[in-house]
N, C-alpha and C positions, 0 to 999 in steps of 0.2 A: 825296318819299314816304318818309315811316317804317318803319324795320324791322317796325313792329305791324303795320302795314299790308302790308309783303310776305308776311309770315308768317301773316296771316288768310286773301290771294288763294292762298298756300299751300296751308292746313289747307284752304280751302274745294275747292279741286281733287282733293285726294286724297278725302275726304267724297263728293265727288260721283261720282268712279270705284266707290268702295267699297260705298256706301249711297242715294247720292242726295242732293241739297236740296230743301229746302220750296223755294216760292214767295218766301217774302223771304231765305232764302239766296241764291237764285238773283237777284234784285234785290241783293243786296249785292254779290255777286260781279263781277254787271256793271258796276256802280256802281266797285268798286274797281279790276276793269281796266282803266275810261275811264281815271279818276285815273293809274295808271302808264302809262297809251299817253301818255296830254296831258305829264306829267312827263318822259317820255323823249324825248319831240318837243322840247320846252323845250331842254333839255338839248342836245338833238342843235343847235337850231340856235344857241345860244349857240354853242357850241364851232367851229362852221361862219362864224359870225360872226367868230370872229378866227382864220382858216386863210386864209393867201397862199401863193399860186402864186409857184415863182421861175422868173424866167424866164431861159433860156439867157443874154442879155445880163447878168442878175448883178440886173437891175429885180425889185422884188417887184411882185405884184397881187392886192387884196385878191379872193374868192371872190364873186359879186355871184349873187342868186335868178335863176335866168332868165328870169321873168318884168320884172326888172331890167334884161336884157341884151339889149339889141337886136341882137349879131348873129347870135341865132339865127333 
């Protein structure tokens, strides 16, 4: 996500406390929150992608979806 972009979901928040949005403000607004939720998920789970656990014996193990892990 681009700085333009933050700084529009930005200005559009404080607009909205202050004044209000139309109708396609309010559809842009939305529009650009999905955008940085989805971006930040991305983000989060690269990063989670290469996070291991060490384990007391000194073994690493990589972090697996639980949905991945059978022993829950």
């Amino acid at each position: 996500m681009t700085e333009e972009k933050i700084n529009r979901i930005n200005f559009l928040a404080r607009k909205q406390k202050s004044e209000g949005l139309t109708e396609a403000e309010k559809a842009e607004q939305q529009a650009l929150r999905r955008e940085y939720i989805d971006s930040y998920k991305r983000s989060l789970v690269a990063q989670l992608e290469n996070t291991y656990i060490l384990e007391p014996d000194g073994t690493k193990r990589k972090v697996k979806r639980r949905d991945e892990n059978s022993d829950n």
